[in-house]
C-alpha beads as a LAMMPS data file, in Angstrom:
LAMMPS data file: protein, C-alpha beads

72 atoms
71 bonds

1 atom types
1 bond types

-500.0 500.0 xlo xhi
-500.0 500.0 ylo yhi
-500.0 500.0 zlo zhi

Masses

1 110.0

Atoms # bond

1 1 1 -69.077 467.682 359.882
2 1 1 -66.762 464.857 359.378
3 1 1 -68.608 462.092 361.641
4 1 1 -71.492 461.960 359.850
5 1 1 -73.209 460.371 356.488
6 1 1 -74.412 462.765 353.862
7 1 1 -78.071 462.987 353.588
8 1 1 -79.060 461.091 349.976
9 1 1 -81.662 462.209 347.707
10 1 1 -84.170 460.040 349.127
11 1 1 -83.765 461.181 352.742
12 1 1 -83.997 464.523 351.844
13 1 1 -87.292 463.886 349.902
14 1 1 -88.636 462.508 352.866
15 1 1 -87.745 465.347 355.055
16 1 1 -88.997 467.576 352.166
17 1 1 -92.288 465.565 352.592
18 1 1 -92.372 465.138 355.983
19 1 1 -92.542 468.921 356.673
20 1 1 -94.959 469.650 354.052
21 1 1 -97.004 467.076 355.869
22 1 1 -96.211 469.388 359.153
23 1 1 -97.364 472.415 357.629
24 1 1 -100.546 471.655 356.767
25 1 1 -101.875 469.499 359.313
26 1 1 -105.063 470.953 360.971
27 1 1 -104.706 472.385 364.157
28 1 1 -106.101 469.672 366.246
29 1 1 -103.298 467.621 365.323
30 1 1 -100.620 470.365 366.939
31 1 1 -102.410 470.174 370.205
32 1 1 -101.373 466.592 370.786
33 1 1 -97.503 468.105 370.185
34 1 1 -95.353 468.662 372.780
35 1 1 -92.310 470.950 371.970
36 1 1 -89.442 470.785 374.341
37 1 1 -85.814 471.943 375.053
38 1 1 -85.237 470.476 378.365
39 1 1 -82.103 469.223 378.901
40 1 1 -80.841 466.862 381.597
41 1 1 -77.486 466.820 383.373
42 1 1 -75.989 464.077 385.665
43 1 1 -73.521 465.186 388.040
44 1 1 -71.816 462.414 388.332
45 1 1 -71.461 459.191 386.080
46 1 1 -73.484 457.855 383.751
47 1 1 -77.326 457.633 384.281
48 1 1 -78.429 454.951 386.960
49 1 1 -74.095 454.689 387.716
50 1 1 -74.630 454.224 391.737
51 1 1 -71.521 453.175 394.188
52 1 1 -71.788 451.266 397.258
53 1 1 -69.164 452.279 400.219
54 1 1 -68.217 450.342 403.168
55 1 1 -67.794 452.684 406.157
56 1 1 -66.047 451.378 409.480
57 1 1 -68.723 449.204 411.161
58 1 1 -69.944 447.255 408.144
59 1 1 -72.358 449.660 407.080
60 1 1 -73.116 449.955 403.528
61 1 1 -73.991 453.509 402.176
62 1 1 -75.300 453.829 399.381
63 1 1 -74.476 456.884 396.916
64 1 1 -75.664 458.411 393.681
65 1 1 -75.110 461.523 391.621
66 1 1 -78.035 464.210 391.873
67 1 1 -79.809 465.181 388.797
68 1 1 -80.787 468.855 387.339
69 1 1 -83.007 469.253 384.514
70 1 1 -82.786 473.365 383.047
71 1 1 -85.430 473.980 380.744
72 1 1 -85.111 476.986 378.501

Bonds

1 1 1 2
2 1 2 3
3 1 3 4
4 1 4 5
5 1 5 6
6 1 6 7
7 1 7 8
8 1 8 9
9 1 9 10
10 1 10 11
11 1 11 12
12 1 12 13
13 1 13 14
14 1 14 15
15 1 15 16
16 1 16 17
17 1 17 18
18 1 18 19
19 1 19 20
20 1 20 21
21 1 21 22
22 1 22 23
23 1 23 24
24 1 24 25
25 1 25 26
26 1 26 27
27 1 27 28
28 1 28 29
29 1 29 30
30 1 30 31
31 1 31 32
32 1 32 33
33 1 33 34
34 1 34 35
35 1 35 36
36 1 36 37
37 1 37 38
38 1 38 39
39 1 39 40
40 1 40 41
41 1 41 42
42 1 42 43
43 1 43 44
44 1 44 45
45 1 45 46
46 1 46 47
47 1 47 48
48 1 48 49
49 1 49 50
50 1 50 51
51 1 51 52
52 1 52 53
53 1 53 54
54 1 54 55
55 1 55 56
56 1 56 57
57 1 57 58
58 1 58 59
59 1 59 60
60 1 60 61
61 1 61 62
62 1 62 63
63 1 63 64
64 1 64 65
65 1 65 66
66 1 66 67
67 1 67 68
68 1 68 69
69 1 69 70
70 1 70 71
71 1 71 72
């Protein structure tokens, strides 16, 4: 992976530590943890990208792209 900085030492002893931590925590501490691989798609544009068109009598209508979240 070209585009991206190499972990250093000390990053990777935090991660080291981080999911020792993880391992051993009690169990009432994983009930408080959400786990999630829910994506979300716009259909169009960027989130919150809304267009404004004038139709023949003035009227504004307003349009946006529709959303889909897919969880797995």
């Amino acid at each position: 992976m070209e585009n991206t900085l190499a972990l250093t030492v000390a990053h990777k002893a935090n991660r080291l530590a981080w999911a020792k931590r993880m391992v051993v925590t009690p169990k009432e501490g994983w009930e408080r943890t959400v786990f999630s691989d829910e994506k979300k798609f716009n259909l169009d544009g960027t989130d919150g990208l809304q267009s404004f068109d004038m139709t023949c009598g003035g009227r504004q209508e307003r349009r946006s792209g529709g959303r889909m979240r897919v969880a797995r």
